[in-house]
C-alpha positions in Angstrom: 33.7 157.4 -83.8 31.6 159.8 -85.7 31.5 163.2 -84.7 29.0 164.9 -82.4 26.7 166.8 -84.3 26.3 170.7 -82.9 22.9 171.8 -82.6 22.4 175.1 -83.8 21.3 177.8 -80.8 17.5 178.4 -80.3 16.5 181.5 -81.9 14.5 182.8 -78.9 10.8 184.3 -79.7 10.6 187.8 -80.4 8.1 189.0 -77.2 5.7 191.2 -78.4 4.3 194.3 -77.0 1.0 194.5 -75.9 0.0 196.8 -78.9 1.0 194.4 -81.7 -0.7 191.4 -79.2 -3.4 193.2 -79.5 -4.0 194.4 -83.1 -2.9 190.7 -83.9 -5.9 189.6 -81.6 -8.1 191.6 -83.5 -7.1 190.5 -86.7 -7.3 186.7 -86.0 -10.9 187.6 -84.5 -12.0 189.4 -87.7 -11.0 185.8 -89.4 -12.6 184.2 -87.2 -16.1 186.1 -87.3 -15.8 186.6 -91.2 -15.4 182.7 -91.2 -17.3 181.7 -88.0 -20.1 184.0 -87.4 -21.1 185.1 -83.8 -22.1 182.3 -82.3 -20.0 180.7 -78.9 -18.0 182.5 -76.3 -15.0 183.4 -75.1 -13.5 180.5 -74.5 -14.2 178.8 -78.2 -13.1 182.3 -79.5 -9.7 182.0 -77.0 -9.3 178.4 -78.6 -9.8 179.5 -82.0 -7.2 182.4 -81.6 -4.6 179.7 -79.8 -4.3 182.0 -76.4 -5.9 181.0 -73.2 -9.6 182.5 -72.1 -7.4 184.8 -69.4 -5.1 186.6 -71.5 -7.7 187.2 -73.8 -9.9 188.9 -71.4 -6.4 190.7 -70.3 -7.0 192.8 -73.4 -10.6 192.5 -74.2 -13.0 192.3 -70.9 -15.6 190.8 -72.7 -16.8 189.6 -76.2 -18.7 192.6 -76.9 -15.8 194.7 -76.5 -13.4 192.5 -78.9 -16.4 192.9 -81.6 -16.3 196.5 -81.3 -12.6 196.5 -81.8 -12.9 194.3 -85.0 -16.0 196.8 -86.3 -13.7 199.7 -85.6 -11.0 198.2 -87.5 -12.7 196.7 -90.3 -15.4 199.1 -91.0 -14.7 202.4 -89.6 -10.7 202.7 -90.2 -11.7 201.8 -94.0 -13.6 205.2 -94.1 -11.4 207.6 -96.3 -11.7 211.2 -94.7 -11.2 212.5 -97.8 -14.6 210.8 -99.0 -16.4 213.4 -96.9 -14.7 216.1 -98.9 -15.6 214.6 -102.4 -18.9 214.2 -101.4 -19.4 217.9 -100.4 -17.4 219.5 -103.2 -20.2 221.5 -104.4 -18.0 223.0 -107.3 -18.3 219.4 -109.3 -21.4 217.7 -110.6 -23.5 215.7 -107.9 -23.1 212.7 -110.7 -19.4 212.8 -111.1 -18.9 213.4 -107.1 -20.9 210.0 -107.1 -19.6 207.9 -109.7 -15.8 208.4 -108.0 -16.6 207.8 -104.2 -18.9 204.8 -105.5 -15.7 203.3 -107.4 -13.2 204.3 -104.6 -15.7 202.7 -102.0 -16.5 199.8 -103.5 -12.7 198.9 -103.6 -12.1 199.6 -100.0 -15.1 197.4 -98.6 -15.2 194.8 -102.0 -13.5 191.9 -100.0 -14.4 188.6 -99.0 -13.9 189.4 -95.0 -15.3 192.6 -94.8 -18.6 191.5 -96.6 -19.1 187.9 -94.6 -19.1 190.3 -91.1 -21.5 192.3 -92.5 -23.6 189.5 -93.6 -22.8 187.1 -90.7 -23.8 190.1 -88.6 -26.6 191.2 -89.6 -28.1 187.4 -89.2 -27.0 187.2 -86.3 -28.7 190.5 -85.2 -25.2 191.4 -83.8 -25.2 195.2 -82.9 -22.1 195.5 -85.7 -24.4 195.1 -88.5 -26.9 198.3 -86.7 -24.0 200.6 -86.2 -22.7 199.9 -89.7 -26.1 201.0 -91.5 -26.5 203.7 -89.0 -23.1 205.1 -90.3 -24.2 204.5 -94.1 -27.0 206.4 -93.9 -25.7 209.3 -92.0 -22.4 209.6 -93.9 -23.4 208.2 -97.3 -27.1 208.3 -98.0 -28.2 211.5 -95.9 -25.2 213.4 -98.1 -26.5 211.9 -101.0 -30.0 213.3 -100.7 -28.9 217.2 -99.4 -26.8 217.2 -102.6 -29.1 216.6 -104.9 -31.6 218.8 -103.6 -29.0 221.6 -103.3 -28.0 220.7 -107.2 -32.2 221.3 -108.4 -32.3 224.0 -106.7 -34.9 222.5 -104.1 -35.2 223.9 -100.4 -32.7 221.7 -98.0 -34.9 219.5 -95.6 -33.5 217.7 -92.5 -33.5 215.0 -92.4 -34.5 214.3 -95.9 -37.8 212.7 -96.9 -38.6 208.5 -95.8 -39.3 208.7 -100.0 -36.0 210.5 -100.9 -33.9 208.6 -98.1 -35.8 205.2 -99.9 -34.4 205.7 -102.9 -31.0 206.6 -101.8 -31.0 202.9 -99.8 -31.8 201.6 -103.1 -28.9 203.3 -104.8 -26.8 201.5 -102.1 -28.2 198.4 -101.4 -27.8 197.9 -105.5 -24.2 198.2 -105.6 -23.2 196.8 -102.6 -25.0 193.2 -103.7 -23.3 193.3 -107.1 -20.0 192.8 -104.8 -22.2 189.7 -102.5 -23.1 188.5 -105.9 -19.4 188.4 -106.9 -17.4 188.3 -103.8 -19.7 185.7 -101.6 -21.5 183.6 -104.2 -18.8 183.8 -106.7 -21.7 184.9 -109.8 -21.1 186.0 -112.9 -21.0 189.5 -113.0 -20.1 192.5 -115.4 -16.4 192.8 -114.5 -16.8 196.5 -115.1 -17.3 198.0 -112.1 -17.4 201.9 -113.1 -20.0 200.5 -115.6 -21.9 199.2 -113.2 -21.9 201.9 -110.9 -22.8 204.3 -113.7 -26.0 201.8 -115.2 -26.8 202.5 -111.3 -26.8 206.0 -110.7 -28.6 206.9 -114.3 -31.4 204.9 -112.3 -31.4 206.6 -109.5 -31.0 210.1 -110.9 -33.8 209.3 -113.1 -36.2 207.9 -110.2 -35.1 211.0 -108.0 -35.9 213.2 -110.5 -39.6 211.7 -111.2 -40.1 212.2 -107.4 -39.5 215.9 -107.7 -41.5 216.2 -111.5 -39.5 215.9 -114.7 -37.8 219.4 -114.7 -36.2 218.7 -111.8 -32.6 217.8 -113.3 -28.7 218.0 -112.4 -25.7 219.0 -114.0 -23.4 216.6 -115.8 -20.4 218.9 -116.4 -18.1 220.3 -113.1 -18.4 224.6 -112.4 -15.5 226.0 -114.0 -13.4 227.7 -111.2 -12.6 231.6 -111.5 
């Protein structure tokens, strides 16, 4: 008679706390948007994440909130504190303090989820795509503006000019398509990206600089430090 066979012991199912449910909930729904879009509720959104409609709304209340929690995680927790630094080091060239939080940037948000939110987002006129731009212009574009004014030796303004704060969307709006160009459609594209980003701000500096009249320039080489 042939042996019994002996079953190996279930492994039981690690149970996991609510803090790693949760940031696991998030990261299936950042998926799920960057894939999805907006559209449907809860409950398609429970589905899609393989829980029930309660326990999701055990941790997030309502949709709106569990989009907030993805924007948080995805856009705002990508923000390098020490971007706000660079940006205000007035001790280095406006150009260079540019060209190496451009590069540094662009790798942080260069990937395919982050850009499909942003895009899906902003069709859907989903308050995540507002907040987003809100916090580009204040943080990024705003900066951008004071420090170049400061580095021509113009007067400061606040908040800077519709004209000045124009040009300054363009700078961004320029670099951020090369990656929807490269990343979304899958385009060719000059694989340099410091290149890029340098072609780039020669444009702007030179547009800015028409703006003020031609003798308004910057410096190109960092303040040597006593």
């Amino acid at each position: 008679m042939a042996a019994a066979r002996t079953r190996s012991p279930a492994v039981p199912r690690k149970r996991q706390s609510p803090e790693a449910r949760r940031e696991e909930f998030i990261r299936k729904a950042a998926e799920f948007f960057a894939e999805e879009g907006f559209a449907g509720g809860t409950r398609e959104l429970a589905a899609k994440l393989g829980v029930t409609q309660p326990l999701l709304y055990r941790y997030f209340p309502s949709k709106e909130e569990l989009i907030q929690a993805v924007y948080r995680r995805v856009y705002l927790d990508r923000w390098n504190p020490e971007w706000d630094a660079l940006l205000a080091d007035r001790s280095r060239p406006i150009r260079e303090r540019l060209q190496k939080f451009y590069e540094a940037y662009t790798d942080a948000i260069f990937d395919r989820e982050w850009l499909r939110i942003y895009l899906a987002s902003g069709l859907a006129g989903a308050e995540i795509n507002r907040w987003y731009v809100s916090v580009v212009e204040t943080r990024i574009l705003t900066r951008i503006v004071a420090e170049f004014r400061n580095e021509a030796g113009l007067p400061a303004q606040e908040p800077p000019a519709p004209g000045e704060l124009e040009l300054a969307w363009i700078l961004q709006g320029g670099i951020f398509y090369y990656g929807v160009r490269k990343y979304i459609f899958d385009s060719p594209v000059q694989e340099d990206k410091a290149r890029v980003i340098s072609n780039a701000l020669d444009i702007f500096f030179e547009g800015i600089a028409k703006v003020f009249g031609a003798k308004t320039k910057v410096r190109t080489r960092a303040v040597r430090r006593a």
